[in-house]
C-alpha positions in Angstrom: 141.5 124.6 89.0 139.0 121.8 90.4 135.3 121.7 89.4 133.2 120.0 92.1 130.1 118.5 90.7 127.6 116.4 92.6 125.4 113.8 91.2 121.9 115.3 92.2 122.3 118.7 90.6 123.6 117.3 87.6 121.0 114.5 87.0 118.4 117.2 87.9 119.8 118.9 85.0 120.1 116.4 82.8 116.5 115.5 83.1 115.0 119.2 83.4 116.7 119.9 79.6 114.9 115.9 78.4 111.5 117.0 79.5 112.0 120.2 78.0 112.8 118.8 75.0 110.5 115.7 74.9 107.8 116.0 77.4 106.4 112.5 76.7 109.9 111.3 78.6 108.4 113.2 82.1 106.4 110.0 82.8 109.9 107.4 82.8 111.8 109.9 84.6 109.6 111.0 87.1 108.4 106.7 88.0 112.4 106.1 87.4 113.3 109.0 90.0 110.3 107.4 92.5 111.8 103.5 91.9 115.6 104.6 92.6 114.6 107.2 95.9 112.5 104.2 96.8 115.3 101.3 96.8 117.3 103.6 98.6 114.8 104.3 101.4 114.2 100.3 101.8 118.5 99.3 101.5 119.7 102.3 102.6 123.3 103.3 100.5 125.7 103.6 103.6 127.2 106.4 103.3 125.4 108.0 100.0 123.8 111.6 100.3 121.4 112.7 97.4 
């Protein structure tokens, strides 16, 4: 039995249950999630899908 788990969901996840728990961290995630979808729009990632 194989479990297929891509990175977006997960990390969407991940970071939906830290804001729950500390909202302060919504702030950091949100400008961290703008910085990384920006460097990827500006270098590109080949052949990387989010």
């Amino acid at each position: 039995m194989t479990i297929h788990v891509s990175l977006g969901p997960l990390v969407s996840l991940i970071a939906g249950i830290l804001i729950l728990v500390m909202p302060r961290l919504l702030n950091f995630i949100v400008a961290i999630y703008l910085i990384i979808i920006g460097l990827i729009g500006l270098f590109g990632m080949g052949g990387a899908h989010f």
